[in-house]
Steps between C-alpha positions, in 0.01 A plus 500: 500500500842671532539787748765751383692668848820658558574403869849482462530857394235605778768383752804655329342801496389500874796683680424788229157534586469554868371306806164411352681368166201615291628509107309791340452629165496874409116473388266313244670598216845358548283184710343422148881545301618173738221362481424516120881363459360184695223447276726525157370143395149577437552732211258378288181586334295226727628754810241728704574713746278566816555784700343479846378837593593731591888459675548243210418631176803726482709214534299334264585739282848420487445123464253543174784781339758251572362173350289693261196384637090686548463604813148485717385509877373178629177629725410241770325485850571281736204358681571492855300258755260674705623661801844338409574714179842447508451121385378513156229244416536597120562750239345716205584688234363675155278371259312309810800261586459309842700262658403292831657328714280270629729334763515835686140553466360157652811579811396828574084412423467774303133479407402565068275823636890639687680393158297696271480791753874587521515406114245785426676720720876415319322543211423861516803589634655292138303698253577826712872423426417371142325845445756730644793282320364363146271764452408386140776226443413158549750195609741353337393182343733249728377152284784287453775754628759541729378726820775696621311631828771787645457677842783716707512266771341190632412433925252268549437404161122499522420767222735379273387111534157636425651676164631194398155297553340784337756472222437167449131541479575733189649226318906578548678156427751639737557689784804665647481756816808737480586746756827651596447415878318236677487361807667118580105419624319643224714380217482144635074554519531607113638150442155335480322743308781646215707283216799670631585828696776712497633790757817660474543520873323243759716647863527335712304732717255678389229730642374701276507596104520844561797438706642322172524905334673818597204672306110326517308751437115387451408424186169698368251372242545805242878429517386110404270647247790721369722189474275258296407791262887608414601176459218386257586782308867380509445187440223596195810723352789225562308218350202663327580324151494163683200547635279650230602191293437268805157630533417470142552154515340351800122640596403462854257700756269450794173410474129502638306195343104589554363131543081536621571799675810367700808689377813285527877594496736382269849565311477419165881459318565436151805475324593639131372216243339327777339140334233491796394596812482259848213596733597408822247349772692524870428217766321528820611776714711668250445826219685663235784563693564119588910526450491120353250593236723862449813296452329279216327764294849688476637157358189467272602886379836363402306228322350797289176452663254741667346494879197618656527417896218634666271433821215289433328610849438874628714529894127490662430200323839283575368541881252272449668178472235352275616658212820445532404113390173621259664308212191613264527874633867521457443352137247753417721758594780371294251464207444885569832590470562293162174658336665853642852381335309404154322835517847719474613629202860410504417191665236327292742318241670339817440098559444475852626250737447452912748449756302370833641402853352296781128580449565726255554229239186339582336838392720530203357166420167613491496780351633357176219280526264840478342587173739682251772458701766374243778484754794366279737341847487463797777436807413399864802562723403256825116522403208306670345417159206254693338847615382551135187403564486184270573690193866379444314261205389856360876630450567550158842734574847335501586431879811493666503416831841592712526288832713555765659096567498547878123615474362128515152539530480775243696315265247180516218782443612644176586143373154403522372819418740454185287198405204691478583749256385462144791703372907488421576494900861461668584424833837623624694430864757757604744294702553601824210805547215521784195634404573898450837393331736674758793281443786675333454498133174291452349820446712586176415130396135600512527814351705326175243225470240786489673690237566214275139342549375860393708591222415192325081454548535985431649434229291216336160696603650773328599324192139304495343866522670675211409174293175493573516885404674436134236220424214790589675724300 
């Protein structure tokens, strides 16, 4: 976490500013110029900027021009506490993210019926703003980037720490909250919640961010609309070579997988020449957008190989707990989705390999026990492989199974489990990682074992396929 300020200038300064000592900039444009200047070392192509609307997008605009990054609005809600909305209990943004937190919600007794009231109600108000500001567009795809979430000043914090949760949630591998003026309060809130934040001026005092700018006018959301269009078409004009061959090399959309009459969500990524595709089953509690499941199917894209991360329960159905730990449902589903993934055109040819977690692996277990499944690998990142319902002896797929070495009773689970399995079956301790491998760079470790455990069992189904094919012939 570093914290970027310029103090010592605040205080030269003071004597030329008046009594109050309030350091203001001319507006949002020349806000964005320092601010973009601040921000110089993210020029790269893993860089997306996040405009909160509406005061922030025109500095946003600065930022992106300046590092040469897209440029987006981050929509979020917070969800305030009943009758205390000022104390946010949680968060949501597009494409149905939600985050909770749970600590405020057992200390302020906020009952499930109160939660999902004031999360309808956000709700609307979210796809009100996503209407009036997207209009057709949809998000930018955040998987494995760097979130650069801008607004033109920061108070309390409290809507930009629920940007940077909601960020997360998208899959961003990192997140940085820039704003030309913050408060000392808020930017010390902002520690907890982004990987580093900058401000070019944190006063001393502050009061206001309005009082930050001789001119604040409001912001409206055609002027938001106006910026987003002009500089897509910049952008498209600047770099349009770069991105026509980009996207003739990499094929990746949204999609709807219709599995008995329960459509689920997914994103579905892969790269140019891809050897294979990696279904991935989340754990318990967790969907597509699980940011440790993001961060490994952008390694596995480097790795040449294609993702499909998508929800294997419907948002009514992950309120009933039970399902949540239905190892056979779960497994059905993620049969589903391989049977939809066999059933594409440009996907067909593709070996297929699963990537579970927690109880996901257990599923992903199962279903390559199912009938025609043919699953050529599979990885368990911290998986509870004794849920499989005592068909571990039925595994015919190459297992790897990715422990974290402070996770003790998981890691004597998946070396009996790895006993069990009538197949080529490794067990692997990352040193030093708890069970949802938050320690600093066991994460990376998991996501290389993947990649190398995939490439080689892809690479041998596909070479056992196209002999099988020549002796045919």
């Amino acid at each position: 976490m570093q914290v970027t300020v310029t103090l010592l200038e605040h205080f030269a300064l003071h004597a030329l500013l008046g009594d109050r000592g309030v350091m203001r900039f001319n507006d949002r444009d020349q806000a964005g110029h320092r601010l973009a200047a601040r921000l110089s070392a993210y020029a790269s192509d893993d860089a997306v900027v996040l405009g909160l609307p509406r005061g922030g997008v025109p500095v946003a605009e600065h930022v992106a021009k300046a590092l040469g990054a897209p440029l987006d609005v981050i929509l979020v809600r917070k969800l305030g506490v009943p009758h205390h909305p000022e104390l946010a209990m949680g968060a949501i943004g597009e494409d149905g993210i939600c985050t909770i937190n749970e600590e405020v919600i057992d200390l302020a007794h906020v009952t499930p019926s109160e939660l999902l009231e004031v999360e309808a109600k956000e709700r609307l108000e979210l796809e009100r703003r996503a209407q009036s500001l997207r209009s057709h567009r949809s998000m930018i795809d955040l998987t494995g980037k760097i979130a650069i979430i801008v607004d033109d000043g920061l108070a309390t914090g409290s809507t930009a720490i629920a940007s940077c949760e909601v960020a997360r949630a998208h899959g961003a591998k990192h997140v940085v909250m820039a704003v030309p003026v913050a408060s000392i309060d808020g930017a010390s809130r902002l520690k907890r919640y982004a990987d580093e934040f900058v401000s070019v001026e944190t006063p001393a005092r502050f009061d206001a961010v309005g009082l930050h700018y001789r001119n604040f006018e409001p912001v409206t959301d055609d002027e938001v609309v106006e910026i987003l269009d002009r500089y897509r078409v910049e952008s498209s004009n600047s770099r349009g070579s770069r991105e026509s061959q980009s996207s003739a090399t990499s094929w990746s959309q949204d999609i709807l997988i219709p599995l008995g009459g329960t459509p689920l969500p997914g994103r579905l990524e892969v790269p140019e020449h891809s050897i294979g595709i990696v279904l991935f089953a989340h754990g318990s509690g967790s969907s597509r957008h699980s940011p440790r499941n993001t961060y490994v199917a952008g390694v596995l894209h480097q790795f040449g190989i294609g993702t499909l991360l998508f929800d294997l329960l419907s948002r009514e159905e992950e309120r009933d707990r039970a399902n949540v730990f239905d190892i056979a449902l779960l497994a059905r589903r993620l049969h589903g989705a391989t049977e939809w993934a066999r059933s594409q055109p440009r996907l067909a040819a593709l070996p297929i390999g699963y990537f579970g977690a927690s109880t996901g692996a257990a599923a992903a277990l199962v279903a390559a026990t199912l009938p025609s499944s043919n699953i050529a690998a599979i990885v368990s990142r911290g998986g509870r492989p004794d849920l499989a319902n005592g068909r571990l002896g039925l595994v015919r797929s190459p297992t790897l199974l990715l422990v974290g070495g402070e996770d003790h009773v998981v890691i004597t689970l998946n070396e009996a489990a790895a006993t069990q399995l009538h197949c080529e079956a490794k067990v692997t301790i990352i040193p030093g990682a708890s069970h949802l491998f938050e320690e600093q760079g066991t994460l990376q470790l998991v996501a290389r074992e993947a990649g190398e455990w995939f490439v080689a069992h892809l690479n041998a189904a596909s070479s056992d396929s196209t002999e099988v094919q020549s002796s045919i012939r």
